[in-house]
C-alpha positions in Angstrom: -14.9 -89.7 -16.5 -13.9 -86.4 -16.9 -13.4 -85.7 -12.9 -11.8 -89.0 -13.0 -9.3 -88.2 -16.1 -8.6 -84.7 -14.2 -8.0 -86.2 -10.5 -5.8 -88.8 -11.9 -3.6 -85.8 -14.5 -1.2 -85.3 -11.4 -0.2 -88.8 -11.4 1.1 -88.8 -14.7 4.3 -86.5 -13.9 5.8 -86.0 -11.0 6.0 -81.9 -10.8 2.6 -82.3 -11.1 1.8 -84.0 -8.1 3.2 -81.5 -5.9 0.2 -79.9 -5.3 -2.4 -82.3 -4.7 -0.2 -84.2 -3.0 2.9 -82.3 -1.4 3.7 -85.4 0.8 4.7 -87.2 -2.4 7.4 -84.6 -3.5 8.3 -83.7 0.7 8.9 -87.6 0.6 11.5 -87.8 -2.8 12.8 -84.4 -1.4 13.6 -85.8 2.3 15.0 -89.1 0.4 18.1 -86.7 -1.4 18.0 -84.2 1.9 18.8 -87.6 4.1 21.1 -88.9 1.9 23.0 -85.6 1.6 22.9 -85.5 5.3 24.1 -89.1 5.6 27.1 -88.1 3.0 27.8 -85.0 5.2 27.8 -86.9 8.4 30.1 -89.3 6.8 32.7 -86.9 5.7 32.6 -85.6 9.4 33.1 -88.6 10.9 36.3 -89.2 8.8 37.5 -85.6 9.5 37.0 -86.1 13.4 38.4 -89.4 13.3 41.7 -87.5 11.7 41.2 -84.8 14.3 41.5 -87.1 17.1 44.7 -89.1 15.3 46.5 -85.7 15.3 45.5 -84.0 18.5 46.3 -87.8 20.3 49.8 -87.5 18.2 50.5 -83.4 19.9 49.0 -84.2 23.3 51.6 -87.3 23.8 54.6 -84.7 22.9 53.4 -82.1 24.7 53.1 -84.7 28.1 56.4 -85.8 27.0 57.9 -82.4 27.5 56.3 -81.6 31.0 57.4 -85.1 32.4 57.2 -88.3 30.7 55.9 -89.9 33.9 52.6 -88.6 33.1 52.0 -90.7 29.9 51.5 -93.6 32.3 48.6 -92.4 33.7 45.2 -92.8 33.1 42.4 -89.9 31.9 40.8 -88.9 35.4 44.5 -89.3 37.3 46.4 -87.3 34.3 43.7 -84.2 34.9 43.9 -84.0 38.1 47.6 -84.1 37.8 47.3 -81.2 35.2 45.2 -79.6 37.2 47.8 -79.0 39.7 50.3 -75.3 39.9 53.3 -76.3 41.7 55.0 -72.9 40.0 51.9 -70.8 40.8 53.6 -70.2 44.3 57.0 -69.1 43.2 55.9 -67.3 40.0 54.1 -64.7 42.7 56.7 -64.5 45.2 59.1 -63.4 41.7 56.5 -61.2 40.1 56.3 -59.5 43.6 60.1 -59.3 43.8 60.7 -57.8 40.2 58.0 -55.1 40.9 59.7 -54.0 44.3 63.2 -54.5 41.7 61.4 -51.8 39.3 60.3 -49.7 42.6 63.6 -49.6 43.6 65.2 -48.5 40.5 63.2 -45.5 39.7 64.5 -44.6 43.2 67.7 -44.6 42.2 67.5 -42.9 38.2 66.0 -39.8 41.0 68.4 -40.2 44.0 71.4 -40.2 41.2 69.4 -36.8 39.3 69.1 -35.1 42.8 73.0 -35.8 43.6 73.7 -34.3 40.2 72.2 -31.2 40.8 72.9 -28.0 42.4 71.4 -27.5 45.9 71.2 -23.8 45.6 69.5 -24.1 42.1 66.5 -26.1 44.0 66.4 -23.5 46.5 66.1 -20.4 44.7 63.7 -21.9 41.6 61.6 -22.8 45.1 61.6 -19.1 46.2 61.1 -17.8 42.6 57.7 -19.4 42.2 56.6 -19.2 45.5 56.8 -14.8 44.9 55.9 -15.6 41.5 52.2 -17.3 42.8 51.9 -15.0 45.8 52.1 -11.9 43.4 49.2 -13.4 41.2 47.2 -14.2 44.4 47.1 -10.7 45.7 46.3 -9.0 42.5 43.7 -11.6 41.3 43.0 -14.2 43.9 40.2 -12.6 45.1 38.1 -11.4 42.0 38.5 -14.9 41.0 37.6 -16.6 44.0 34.6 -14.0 44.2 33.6 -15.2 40.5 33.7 -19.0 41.0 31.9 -18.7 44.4 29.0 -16.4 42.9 28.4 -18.9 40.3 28.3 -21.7 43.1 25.4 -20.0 44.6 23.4 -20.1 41.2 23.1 -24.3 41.8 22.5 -25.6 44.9 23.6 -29.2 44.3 26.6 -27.8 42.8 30.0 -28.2 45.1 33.3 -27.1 44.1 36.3 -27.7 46.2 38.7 -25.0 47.1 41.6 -27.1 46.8 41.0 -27.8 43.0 42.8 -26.2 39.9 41.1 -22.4 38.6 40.5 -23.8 35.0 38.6 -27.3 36.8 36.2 -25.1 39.3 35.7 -22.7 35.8 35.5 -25.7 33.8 32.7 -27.2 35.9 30.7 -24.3 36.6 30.6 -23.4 32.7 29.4 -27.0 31.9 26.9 -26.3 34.6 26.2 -22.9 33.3 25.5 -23.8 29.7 23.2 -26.6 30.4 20.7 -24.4 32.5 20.9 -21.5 30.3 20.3 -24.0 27.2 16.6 -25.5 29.7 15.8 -21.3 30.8 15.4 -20.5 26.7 14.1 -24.0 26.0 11.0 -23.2 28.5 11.1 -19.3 27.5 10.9 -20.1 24.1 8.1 -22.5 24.6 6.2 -20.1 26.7 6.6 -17.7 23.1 5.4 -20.4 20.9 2.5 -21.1 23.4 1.8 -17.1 23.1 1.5 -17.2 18.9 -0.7 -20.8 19.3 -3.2 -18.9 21.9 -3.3 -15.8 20.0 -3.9 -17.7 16.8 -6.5 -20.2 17.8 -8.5 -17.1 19.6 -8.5 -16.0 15.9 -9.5 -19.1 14.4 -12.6 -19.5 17.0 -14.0 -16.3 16.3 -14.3 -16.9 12.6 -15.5 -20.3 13.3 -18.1 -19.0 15.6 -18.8 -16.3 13.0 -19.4 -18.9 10.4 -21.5 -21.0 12.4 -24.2 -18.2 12.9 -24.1 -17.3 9.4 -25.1 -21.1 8.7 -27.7 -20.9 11.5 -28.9 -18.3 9.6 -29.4 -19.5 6.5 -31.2 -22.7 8.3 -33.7 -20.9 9.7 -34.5 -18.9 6.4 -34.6 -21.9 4.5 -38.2 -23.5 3.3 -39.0 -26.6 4.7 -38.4 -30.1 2.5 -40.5 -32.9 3.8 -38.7 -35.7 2.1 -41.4 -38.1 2.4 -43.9 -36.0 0.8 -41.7 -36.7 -2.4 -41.7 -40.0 -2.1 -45.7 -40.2 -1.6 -46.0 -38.4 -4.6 -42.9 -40.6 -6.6 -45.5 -43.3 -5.8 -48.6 -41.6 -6.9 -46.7 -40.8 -10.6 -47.1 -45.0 -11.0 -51.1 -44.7 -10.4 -51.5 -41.6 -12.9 -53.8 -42.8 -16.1 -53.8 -39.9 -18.3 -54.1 -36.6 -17.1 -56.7 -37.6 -14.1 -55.4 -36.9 -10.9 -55.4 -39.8 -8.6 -56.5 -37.7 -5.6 -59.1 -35.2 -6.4 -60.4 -36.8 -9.4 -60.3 -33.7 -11.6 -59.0 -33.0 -15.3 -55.5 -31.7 -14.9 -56.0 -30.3 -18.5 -58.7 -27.7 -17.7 -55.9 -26.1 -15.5 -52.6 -26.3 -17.3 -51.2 -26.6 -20.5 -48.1 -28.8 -18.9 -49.3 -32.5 -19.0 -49.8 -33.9 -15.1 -46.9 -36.7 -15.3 -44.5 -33.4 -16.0 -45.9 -31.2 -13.4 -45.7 -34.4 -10.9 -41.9 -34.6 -12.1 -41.0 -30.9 -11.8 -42.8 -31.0 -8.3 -40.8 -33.6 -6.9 -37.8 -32.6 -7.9 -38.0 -29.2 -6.1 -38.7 -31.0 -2.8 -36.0 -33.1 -3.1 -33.4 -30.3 -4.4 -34.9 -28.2 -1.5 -34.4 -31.3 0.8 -30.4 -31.5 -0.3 -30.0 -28.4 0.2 -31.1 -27.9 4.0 -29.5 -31.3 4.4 -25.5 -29.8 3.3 -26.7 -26.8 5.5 -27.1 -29.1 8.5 -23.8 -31.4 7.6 -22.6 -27.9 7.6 -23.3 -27.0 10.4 -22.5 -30.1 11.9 -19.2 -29.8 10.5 -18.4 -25.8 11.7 -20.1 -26.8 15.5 -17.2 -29.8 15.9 -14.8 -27.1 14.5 -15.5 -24.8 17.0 -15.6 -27.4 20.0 -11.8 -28.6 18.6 -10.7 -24.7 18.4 -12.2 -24.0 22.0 -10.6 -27.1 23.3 -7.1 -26.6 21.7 -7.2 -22.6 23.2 -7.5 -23.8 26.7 -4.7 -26.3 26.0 -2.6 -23.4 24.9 -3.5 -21.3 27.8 -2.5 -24.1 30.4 1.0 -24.0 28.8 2.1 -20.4 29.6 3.7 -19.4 32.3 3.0 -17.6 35.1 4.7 -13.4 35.6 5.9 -14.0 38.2 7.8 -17.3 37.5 8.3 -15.9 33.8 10.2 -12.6 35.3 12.2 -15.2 37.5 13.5 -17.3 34.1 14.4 -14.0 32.6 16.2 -12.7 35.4 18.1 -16.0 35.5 18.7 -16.0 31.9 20.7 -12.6 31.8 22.7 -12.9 34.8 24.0 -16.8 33.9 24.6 -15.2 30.3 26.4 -12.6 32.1 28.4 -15.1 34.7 28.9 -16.8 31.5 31.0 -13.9 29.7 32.9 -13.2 32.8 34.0 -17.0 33.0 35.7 -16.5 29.4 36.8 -13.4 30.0 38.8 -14.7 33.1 40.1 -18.0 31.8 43.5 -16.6 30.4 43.8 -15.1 34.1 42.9 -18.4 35.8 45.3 -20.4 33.4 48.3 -18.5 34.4 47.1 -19.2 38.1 46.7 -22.9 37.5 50.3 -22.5 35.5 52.2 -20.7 38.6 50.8 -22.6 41.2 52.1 -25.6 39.5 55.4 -24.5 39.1 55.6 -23.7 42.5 54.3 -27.0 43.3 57.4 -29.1 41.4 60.1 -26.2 42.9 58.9 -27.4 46.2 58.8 -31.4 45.4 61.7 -31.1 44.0 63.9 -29.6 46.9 61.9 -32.2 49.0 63.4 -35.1 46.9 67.1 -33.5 47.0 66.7 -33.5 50.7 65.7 -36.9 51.2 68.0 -38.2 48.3 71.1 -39.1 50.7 68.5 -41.3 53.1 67.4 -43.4 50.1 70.5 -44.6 48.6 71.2 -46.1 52.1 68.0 -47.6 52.4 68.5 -48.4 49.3 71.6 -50.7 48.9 70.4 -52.5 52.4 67.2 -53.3 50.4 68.9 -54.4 46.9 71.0 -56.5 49.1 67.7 -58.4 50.7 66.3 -58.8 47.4 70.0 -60.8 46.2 69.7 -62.9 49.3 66.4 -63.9 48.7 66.9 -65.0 44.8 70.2 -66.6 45.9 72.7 -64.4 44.1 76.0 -64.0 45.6 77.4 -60.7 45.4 80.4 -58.4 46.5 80.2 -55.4 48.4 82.3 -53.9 45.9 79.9 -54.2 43.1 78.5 -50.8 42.4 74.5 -50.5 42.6 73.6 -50.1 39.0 75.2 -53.4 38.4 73.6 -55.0 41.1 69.7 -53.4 39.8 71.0 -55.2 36.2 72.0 -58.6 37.8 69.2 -58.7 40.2 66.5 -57.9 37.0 67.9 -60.1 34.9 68.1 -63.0 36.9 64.5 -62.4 38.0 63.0 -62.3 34.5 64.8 -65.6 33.7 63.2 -67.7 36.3 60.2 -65.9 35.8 59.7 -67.1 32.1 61.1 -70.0 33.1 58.1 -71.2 35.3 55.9 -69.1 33.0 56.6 -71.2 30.3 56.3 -74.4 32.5 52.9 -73.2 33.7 51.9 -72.7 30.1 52.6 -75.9 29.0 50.6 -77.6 31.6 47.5 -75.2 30.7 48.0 -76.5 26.9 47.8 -79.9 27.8 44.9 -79.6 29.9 43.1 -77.8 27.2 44.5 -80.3 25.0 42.9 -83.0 26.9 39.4 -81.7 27.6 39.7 -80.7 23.5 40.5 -84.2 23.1 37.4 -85.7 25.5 35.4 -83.3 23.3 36.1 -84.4 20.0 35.8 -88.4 21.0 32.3 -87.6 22.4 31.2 -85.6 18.9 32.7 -88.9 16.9 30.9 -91.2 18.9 27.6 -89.1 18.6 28.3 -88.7 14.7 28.3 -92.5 14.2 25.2 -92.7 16.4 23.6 -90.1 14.3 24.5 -91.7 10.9 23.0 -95.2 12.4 20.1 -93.5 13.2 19.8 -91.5 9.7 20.8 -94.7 7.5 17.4 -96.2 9.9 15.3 -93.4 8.5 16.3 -93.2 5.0 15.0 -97.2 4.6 11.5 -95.7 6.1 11.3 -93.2 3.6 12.8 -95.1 0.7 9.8 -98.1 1.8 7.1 -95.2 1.8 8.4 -94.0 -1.5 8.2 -97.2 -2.9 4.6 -97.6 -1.3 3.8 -94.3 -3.6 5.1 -95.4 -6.5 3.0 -98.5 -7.0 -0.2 -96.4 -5.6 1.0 -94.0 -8.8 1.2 -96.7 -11.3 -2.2 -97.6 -10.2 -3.2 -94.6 -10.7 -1.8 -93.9 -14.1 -3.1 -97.4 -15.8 -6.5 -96.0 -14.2 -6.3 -92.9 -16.1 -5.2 -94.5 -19.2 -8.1 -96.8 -19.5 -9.9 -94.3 -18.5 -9.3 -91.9 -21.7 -9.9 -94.9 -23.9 -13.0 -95.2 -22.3 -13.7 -91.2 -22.8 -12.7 -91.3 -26.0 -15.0 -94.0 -27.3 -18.0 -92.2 -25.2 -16.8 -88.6 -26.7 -16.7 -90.5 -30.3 -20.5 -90.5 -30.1 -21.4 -87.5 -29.3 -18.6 -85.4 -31.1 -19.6 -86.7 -34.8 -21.0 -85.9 -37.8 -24.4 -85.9 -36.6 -23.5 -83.0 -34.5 -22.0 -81.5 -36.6 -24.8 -81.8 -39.5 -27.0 -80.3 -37.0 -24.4 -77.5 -36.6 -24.1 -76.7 -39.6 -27.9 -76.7 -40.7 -28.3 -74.0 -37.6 -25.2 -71.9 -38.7 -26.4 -71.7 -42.5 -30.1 -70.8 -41.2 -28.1 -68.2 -39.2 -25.1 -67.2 -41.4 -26.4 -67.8 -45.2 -23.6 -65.4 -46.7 -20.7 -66.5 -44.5 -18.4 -69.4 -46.9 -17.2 -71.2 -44.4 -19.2 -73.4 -41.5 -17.5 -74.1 -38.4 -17.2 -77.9 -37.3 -15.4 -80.8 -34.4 -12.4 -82.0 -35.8 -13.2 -86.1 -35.9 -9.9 -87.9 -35.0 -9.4 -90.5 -37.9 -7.6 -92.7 -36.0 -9.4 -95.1 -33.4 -6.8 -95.0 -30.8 -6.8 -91.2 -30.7 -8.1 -88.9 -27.9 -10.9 -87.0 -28.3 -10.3 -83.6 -28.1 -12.8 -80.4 -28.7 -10.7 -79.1 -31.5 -12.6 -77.1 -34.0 -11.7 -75.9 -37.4 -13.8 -74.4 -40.7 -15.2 -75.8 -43.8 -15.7 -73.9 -47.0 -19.2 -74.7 -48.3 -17.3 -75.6 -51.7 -15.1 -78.2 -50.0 -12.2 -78.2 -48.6 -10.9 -77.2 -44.7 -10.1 -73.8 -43.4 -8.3 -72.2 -40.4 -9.6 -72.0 -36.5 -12.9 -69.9 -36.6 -11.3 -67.3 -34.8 -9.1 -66.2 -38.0 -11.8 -67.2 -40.9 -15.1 -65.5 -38.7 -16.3 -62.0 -38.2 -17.3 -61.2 -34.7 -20.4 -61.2 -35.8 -20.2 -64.8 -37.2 -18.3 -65.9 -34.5 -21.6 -64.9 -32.2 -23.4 -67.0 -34.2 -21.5 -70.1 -34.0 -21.2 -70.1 -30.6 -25.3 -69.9 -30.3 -25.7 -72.1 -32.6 -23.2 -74.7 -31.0 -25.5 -74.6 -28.0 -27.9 -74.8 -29.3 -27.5 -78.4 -31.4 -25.7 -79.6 -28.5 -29.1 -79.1 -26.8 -31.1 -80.3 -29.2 -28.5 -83.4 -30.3 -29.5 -85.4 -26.8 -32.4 -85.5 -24.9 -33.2 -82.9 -22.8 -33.9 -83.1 -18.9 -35.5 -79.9 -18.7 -37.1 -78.2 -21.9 -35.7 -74.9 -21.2 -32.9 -72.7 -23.4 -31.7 -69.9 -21.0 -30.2 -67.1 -23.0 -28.0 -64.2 -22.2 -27.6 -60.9 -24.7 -27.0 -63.5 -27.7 -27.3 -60.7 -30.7 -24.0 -58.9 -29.6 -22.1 -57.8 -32.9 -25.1 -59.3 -35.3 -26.9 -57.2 -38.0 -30.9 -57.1 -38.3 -30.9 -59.9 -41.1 -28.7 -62.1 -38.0 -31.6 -61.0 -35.6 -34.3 -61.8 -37.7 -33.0 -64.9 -38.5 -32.4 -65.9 -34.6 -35.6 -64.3 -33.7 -37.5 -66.9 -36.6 -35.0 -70.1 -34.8 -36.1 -68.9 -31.8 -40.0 -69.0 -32.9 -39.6 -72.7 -34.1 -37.8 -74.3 -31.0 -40.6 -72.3 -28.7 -43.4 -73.4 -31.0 -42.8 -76.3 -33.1 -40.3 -78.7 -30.5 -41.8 -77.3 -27.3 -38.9 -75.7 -25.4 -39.2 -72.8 -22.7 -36.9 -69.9 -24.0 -35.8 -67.7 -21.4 -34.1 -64.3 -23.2 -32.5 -61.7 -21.5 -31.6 -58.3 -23.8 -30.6 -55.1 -23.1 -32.1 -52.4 -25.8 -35.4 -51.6 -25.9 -36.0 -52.1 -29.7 -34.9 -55.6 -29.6 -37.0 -56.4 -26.7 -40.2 -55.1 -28.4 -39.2 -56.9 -31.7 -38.7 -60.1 -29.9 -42.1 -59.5 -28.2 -43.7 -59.1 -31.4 -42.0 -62.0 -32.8 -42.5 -64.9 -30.1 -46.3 -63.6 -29.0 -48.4 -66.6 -28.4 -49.2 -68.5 -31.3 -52.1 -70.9 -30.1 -53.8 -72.0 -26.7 -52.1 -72.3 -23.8 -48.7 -70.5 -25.4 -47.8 -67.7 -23.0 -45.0 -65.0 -23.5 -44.0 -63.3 -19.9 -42.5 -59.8 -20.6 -40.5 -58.6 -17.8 -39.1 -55.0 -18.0 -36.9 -53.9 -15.6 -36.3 -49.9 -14.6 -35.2 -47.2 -11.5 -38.4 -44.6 -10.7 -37.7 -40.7 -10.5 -36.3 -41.1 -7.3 -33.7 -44.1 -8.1 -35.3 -47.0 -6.8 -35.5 -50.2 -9.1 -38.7 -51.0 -10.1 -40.1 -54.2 -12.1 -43.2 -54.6 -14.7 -44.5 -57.9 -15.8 -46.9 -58.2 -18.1 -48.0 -61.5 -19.3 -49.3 -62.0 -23.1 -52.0 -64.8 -23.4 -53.1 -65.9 -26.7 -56.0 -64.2 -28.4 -57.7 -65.7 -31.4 -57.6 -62.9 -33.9 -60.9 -61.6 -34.8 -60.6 -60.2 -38.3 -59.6 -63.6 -39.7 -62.4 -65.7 -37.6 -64.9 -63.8 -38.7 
């Protein structure tokens, strides 16, 4: 009834039937999740149903605006009329037109620059820089050229053109430059570090080596420990009866003073001391061999990571002349900047004398172009009207009809995005209310499986109800004042001193459940507190042993045995007295097997004495449990018969 009453305790609330049954609360979890999800889907159905009112509402305007004609038409014949770029043609042939427009005016901003300035300015700002970078060539052209090519030859891979700026070529080789010297110092510095690890391992072998013969040493010069010589003679110590020896048979007495168990003792001791010792010797040695293995393995690792001389001479070589190329690179770059600086002055002298010369051959081409470009957009135009007029009225009309069909062409992208956003959000609406169908479908399952449960729980609950009536009346019987007379006689026998007796509290009431509720009664009358707050430790020892044992002796036993564990913890003598004379009449007088397991010694021979056989056929089996010299557990049983006594027979 218990198991039952504790199977069925779930059913009774519903937080507790999470764990033994987590389908029950998954179930009334799903039921609000669904709903909420129904709900949800619900409020996004109305929302896309309003989407789709206003989007219908924009995309009939925006139709409206490109050409009402298409309003007519159905869904596939209005997308593929959408589809269609009638402006796509002409919005190229005008994007083309103002570019060659922009071309043509930068033309003219520099034809109308070059017309402005003085010929004879052009030419002698030409000549100027042209002496200007022939000068710098002859007195530094070619150290510098001499420089940039002898740190070419340093990198084979490396090409730098001629034809490039002094500060590029100098750039480029000083990237170049840097990053080997950075890897030569990288490998020479690891080539020093490999040095100190060699060097320092060498040292760290020979000591190892050194301590490994002095453990060799002290190996050989140690005794020898035969181990199982100690144990034989551990085992002989158990066969020793007085000071006889168990091998030869003679008087150990008539030799020594020391007793034979002691000199036995001592003996094997030194054998196994002896035997530890050799054995750390040998870990030992163990230990400094592996060490020296490690150290010899690690010092040819080192060694295989130096370099070579002749490779090593090589890196350092290489090191001090790209260091030194380095330092002549930055000591020329102000020399290679002015260079760089006059040979591009003398560059823009010369373009620009080139552009003066070819100024008076653009404008004609020019105006014959500008007046291609009117013909072609259809503007009419006089040949009076100067050219910067015609650039503005040319631009200007182009940028109109440009946005113009820009703007058409954006419409009709909008309203095809419009209408595929349209499709889209008709399809999601339609698969909302299909989804809601379907989730409305499953929350009746659930809500049906729910219901299933419930009546499965009520079921359950009326079970455990008449179930703890039933308890109760069966608990009524055992839990009453005949246990707890027997109690209290085995307490008082136990505890004469101690004023108050502990007890079950009997429910008064019929229709009450039973529970194991105890309180104290004062021998005077009258109830006291829990037994936890009115006993000693001591007591409280005692009520619990003597609670076990009425409750064995209150109903008939199955097996006649009382198993005990330590039970005088925190009692005095008189308590163990007391429990040892209990203990005499359930073994002698009511014929129960006490099994008693204690822990000192002077208990266990005064509960020997005490509970020795008493008439035929009573037996007391002492079992003593203890570890030998050498650590092993060993075990002694020695059974006490009964033996008439003697004195009194006779």
């Amino acid at each position: 009834m218990e198991a039952l009453i504790n199977g069925l305790h779930s059913a009774g609330n519903i937080s507790r039937l999470k764990a033994p049954v987590p389908d029950y609360g998954e179930v009334r979890d799903a039921i609000q999740a669904k709903e909420k999800e129904i709900g949800d889907l619900e409020t996004r159905e109305r929302e896309t149903a309003e989407s789709i009112r206003r989007k219908e509402s924009g995309f009939r305007e925006s139709l409206a605006g490109i050409d009402p004609a298409l309003l007519d038409l159905d869904h596939a014949a209005l997308l593929s009329r959408l589809t269609e770029d009638p402006e796509e043609t002409d919005l190229v042939a005008l994007v083309r037109a103002r570019r060659e427009l922009e071309v043509s005016e930068e033309s003219w901003r520099g034809a109308i620059v070059s017309d402005v300035g003085n010929r004879s300015a052009f030419e002698n700002a030409n000549k100027t820089a042209r002496d200007d970078l022939d000068r710098w060539t002859a007195e530094h052209g070619p150290a510098i050229d001499a420089l940039l090519a002898r740190g070419v030859t340093f990198f084979a891979d490396l090409t730098v053109t001629a034809e490039g700026s002094f500060g590029e070529r100098a750039r480029s080789l000083a990237s170049r430059i840097s990053g080997d010297l950075e890897r030569v110092q990288r490998v020479l510095g690891a080539h020093e570090l490999a040095l100190q690890d060699r060097d320092d391992l060498a040292r760290r072998l020979q000591e190892s080596q050194a301590r490994l013969a002095r453990v060799d040493g002290e190996i050989s010069s140690a005794a020898d420990a035969n181990e199982a010589i100690a144990q034989t003679l551990s085992n002989l110590s158990s066969h020793l009866d007085g000071e006889i020896c168990p091998v030869c048979d003679r008087d150990y007495s008539e030799v020594s003073s020391m007793p034979l168990a002691a000199h036995l003792a001592a003996k094997i001791a030194a054998m196994v001391e002896q035997a530890g010792r050799l054995q750390a010797l040998t870990q030992s040695r163990a230990s400094n061999q592996a060490e020296v293995t490690r150290l010899d393995r690690d010092l040819q690792a080192a060694a295989s990571q130096l370099i070579d001389e002749a490779e090593l001479t090589q890196l350092k070589t290489r090191d001090a002349d790209l260091d030194e190329l380095q330092r002549q690179l930055a000591d020329a770059g102000a020399v290679m900047a002015e260079g760089d600086r006059l040979r591009a002055e003398a560059n823009r002298a010369a373009q620009a004398l080139l552009s003066l010369q070819n100024a008076d051959q653009s404008a004609i081409v020019l105006r014959n172009s500008l007046d291609t470009h009117a013909r072609t957009l259809g503007v009419a135009i006089a040949d009076s009207l100067p050219t910067d007029a015609l650039l503005t009225l040319l631009r200007e009309t182009a940028e109109q009809r440009e946005a113009a069909l820009t703007g058409r062409q954006e419409a009709r992208r909008n309203a095809l995005e419009a209408a595929n956003a349209l499709a889209t959000i008709r399809k999601e609406h339609g698969a909302l209310t299909g989804s809601i169908s379907a989730a409305r479908d499953a929350l009746e399952v659930i809500k049906r499986q729910k219901s299933s449960a419930d009546a499965i729980i009520e079921v359950g609950k009326d079970i455990a109800r008449k179930t703890r009536e039933a308890r109760g009346r069966v608990v009524r019987r055992v839990f009453n004042d005949e246990l707890n007379s027997v109690w209290r006689d085995l307490f008082v026998r136990l505890a004469p001193e101690e004023p108050f007796i502990p007890a079950f509290a009997i429910p008064e009431s019929a229709g009450a459940d039973i529970e194991a509720v105890l309180e104290t009664h004062h021998r005077r009358g009258g109830k006291g507190g829990n037994p936890r707050a009115m006993l000693s430790a001591g007591n409280l020892n005692t009520a619990a042993l003597t609670l076990f044992l009425a409750l064995h002796l209150s109903v008939n036993p199955k097996l006649p045995w009382l198993v005990i564990d330590d039970p005088v913890q925190s009692m005095d003598e008189v308590h163990i007295a007391q429990f040892a004379a209990l203990l005499r009449t359930l073994s002698k007088q009511m014929q129960r097997q006490v099994i008693i397991a204690v822990h000192e010694r002077s208990l266990f021979d005064y509960l020997a004495l005490e509970l020795s056989p008493a008439f035929d056929g009573d037996r007391l089996n002492l079992i003593e449990l203890g570890r030998s010299a050498i650590g092993q557990t060993t075990s002694r049983w020695d059974p006490k018969l009964y033996v008439a006594d003697r004195a009194i027979a006779a």
